[in-house]
PADOTI-404421 format. One line per field, with one value per atom (N, C-alpha, C): residue number from 0; residue in three letters; y, x, z. Coordinates in nm, 2 decimals. Layout:
<tinus>
n = (NUM ...)
res = (ALA ...)
v = (Y ...)
u = (X ...)
w = (Z ...)
</tinus>
This chain:
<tinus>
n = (0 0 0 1 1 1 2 2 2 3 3 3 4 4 4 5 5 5 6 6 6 7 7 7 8 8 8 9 9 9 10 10 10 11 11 11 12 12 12 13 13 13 14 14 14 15 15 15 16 16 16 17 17 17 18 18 18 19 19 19 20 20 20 21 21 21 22 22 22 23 23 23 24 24 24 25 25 25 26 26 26 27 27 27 28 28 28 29 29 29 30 30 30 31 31 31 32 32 32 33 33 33 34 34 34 35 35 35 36 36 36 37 37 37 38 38 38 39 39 39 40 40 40 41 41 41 42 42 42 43 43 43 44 44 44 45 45 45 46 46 46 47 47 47 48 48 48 49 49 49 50 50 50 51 51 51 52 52 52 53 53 53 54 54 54 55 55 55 56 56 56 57 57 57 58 58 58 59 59 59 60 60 60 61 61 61 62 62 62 63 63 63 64 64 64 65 65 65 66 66 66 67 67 67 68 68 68 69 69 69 70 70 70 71 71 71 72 72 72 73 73 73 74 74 74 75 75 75 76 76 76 77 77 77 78 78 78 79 79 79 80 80 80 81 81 81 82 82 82 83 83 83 84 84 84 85 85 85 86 86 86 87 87 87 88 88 88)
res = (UNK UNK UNK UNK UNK UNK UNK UNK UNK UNK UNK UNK UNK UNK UNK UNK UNK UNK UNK UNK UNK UNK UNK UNK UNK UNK UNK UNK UNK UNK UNK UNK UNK UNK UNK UNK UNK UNK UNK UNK UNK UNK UNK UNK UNK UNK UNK UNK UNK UNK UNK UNK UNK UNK UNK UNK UNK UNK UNK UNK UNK UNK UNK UNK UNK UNK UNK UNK UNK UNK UNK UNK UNK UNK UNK UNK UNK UNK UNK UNK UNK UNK UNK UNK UNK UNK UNK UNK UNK UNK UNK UNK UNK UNK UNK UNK UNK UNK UNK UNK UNK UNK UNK UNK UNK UNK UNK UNK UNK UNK UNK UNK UNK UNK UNK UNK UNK UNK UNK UNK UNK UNK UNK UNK UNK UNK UNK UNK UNK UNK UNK UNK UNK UNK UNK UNK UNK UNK UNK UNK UNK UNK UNK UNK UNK UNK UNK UNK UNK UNK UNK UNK UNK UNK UNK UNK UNK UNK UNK UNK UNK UNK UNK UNK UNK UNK UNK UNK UNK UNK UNK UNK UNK UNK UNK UNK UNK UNK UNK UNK UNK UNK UNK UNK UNK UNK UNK UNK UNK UNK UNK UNK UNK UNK UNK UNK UNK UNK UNK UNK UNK UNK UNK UNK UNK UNK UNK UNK UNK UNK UNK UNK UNK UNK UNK UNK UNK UNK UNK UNK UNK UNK UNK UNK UNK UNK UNK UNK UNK UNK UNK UNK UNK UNK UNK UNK UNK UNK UNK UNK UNK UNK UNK UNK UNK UNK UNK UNK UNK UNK UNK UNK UNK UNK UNK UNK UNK UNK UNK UNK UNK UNK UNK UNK UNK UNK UNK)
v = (-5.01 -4.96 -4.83 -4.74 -4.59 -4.61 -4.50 -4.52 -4.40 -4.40 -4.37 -4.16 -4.15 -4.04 -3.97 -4.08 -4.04 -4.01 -4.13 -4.11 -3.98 -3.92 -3.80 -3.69 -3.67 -3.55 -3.57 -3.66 -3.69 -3.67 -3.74 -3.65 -3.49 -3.45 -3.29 -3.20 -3.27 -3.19 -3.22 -3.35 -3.36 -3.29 -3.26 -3.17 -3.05 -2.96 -2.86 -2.82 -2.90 -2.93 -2.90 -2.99 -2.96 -2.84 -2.82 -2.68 -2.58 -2.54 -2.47 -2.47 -2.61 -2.60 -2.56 -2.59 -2.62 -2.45 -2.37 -2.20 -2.12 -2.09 -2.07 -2.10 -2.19 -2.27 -2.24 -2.25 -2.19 -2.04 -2.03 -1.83 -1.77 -1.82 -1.85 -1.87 -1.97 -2.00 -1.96 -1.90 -1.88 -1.69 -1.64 -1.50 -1.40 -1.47 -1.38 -1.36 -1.40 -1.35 -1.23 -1.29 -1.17 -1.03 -1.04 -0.92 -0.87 -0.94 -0.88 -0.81 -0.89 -0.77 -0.61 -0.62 -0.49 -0.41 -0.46 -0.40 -0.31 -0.39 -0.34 -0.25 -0.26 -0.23 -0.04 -0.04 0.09 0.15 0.02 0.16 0.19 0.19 0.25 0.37 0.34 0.44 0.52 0.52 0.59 0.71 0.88 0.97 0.99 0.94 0.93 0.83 0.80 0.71 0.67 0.54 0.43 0.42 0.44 0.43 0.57 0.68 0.82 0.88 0.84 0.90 0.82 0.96 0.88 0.99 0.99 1.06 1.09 1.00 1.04 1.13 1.13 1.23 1.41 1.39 1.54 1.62 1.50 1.50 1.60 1.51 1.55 1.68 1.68 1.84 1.92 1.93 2.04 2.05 1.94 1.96 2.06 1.99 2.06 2.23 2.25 2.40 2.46 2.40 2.48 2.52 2.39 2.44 2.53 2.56 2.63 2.75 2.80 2.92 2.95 2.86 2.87 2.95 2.88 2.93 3.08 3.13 3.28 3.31 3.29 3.42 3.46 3.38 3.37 3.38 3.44 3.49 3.32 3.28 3.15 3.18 3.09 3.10 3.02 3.03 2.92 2.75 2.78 2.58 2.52 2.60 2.59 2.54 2.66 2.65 2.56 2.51 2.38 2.26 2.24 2.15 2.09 2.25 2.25 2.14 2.19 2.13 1.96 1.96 1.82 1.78 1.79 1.74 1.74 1.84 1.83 1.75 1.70 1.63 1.45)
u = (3.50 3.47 3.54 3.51 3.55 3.61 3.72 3.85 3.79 3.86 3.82 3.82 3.94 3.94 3.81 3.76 3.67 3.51 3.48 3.39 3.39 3.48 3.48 3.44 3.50 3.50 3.37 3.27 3.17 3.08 3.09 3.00 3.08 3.15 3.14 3.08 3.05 2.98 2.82 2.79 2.65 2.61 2.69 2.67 2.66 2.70 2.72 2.61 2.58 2.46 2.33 2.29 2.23 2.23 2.36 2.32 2.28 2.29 2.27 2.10 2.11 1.92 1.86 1.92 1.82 1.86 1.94 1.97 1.83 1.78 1.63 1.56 1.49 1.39 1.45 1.58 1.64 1.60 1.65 1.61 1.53 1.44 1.28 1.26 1.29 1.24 1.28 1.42 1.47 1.47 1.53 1.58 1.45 1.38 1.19 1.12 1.12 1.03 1.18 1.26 1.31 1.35 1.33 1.35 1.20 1.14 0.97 0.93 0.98 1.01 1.10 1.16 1.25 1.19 1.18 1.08 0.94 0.88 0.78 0.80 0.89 0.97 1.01 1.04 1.13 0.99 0.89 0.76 0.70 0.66 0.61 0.71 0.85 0.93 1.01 1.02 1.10 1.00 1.04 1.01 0.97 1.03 1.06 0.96 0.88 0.80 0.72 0.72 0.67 0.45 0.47 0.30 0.25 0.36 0.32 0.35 0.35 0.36 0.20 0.15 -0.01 -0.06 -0.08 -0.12 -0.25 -0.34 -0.47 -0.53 -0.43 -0.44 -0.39 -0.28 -0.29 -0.38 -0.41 -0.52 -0.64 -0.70 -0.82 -0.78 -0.63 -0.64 -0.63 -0.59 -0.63 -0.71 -0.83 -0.94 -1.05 -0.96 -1.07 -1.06 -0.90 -0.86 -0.90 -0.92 -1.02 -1.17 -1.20 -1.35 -1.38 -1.27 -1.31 -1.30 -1.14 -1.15 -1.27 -1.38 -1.47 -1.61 -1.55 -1.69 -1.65 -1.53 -1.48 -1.49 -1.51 -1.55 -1.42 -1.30 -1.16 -1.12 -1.05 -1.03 -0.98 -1.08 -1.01 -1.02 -0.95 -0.93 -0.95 -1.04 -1.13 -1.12 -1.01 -0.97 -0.94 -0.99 -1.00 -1.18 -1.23 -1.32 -1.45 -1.35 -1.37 -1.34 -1.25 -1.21 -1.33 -1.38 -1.46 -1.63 -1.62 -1.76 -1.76 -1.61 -1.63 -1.66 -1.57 -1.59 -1.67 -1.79 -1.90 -2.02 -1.96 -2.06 -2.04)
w = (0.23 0.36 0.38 0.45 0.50 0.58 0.58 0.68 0.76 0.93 1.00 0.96 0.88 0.85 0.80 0.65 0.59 0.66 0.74 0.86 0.93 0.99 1.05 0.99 0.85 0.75 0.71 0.70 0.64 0.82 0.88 1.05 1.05 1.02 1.09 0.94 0.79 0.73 0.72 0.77 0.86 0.96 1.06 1.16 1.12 1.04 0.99 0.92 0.84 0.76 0.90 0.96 1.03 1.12 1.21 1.29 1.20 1.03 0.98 0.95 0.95 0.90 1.06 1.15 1.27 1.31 1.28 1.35 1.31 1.20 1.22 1.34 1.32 1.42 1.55 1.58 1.74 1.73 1.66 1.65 1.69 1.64 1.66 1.76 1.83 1.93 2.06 2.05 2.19 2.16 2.07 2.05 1.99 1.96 1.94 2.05 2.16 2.30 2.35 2.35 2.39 2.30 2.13 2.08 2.12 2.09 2.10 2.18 2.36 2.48 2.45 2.39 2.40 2.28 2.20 2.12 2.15 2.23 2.32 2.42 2.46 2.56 2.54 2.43 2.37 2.31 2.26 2.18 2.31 2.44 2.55 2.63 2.64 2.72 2.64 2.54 2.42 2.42 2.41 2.37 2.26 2.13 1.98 1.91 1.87 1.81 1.88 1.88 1.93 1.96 2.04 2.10 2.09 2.11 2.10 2.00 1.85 1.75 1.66 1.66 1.61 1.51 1.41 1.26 1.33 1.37 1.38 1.50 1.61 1.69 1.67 1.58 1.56 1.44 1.37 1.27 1.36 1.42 1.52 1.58 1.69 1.69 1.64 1.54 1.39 1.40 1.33 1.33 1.41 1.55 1.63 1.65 1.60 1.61 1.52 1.44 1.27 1.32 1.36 1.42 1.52 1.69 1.72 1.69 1.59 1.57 1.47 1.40 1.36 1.45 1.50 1.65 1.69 1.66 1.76 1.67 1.49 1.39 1.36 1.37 1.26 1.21 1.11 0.94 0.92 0.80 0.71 0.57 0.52 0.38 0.33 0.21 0.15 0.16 0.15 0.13 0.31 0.38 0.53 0.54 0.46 0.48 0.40 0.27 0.23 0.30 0.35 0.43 0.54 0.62 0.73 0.65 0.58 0.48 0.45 0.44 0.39 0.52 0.58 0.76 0.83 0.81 0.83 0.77 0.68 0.58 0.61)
</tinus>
């Protein structure tokens, strides 16, 4: 039979055992809605990245600055004016 010592040492590395398996799953569950808010949170009001850093929009204004200086008769240089071709195609 287990002395009362040994009972104890044996429940507090069960317990241990457990809060360790069960800290995920809490994590998860309680500390993800709120990183996710602030997260969200910083890609709308942040200057720096977030919602307002977009490849494809300055893509487009290029683009469209190539074409209109195309329209006023512009000095380009061939690989501009390759460019214009593909993009038209």
């Amino acid at each position: 039979m287990k002395t009362f010592k040994q009972f104890n040492e044996g429940l507090k590395t069960a317990i241990g055992v457990t809060a360790a398996l069960a800290t995920p799953y809490l994590m998860k569950k309680f500390a993800k809605p709120k990183t996710d808010k602030m997260l969200d949170r910083g890609r709308k009001e942040l200057n720096i990245g977030g919602d307002k850093r977009s490849g494809n929009t300055e893509f487009k204004q290029g683009v469209k600055a190539i074409k209109d200086a195309k329209k006023k008769g512009g000095l380009m240089n061939q690989s501009t004016r390759d460019a214009l071709k593909m993009l038209d195609n």
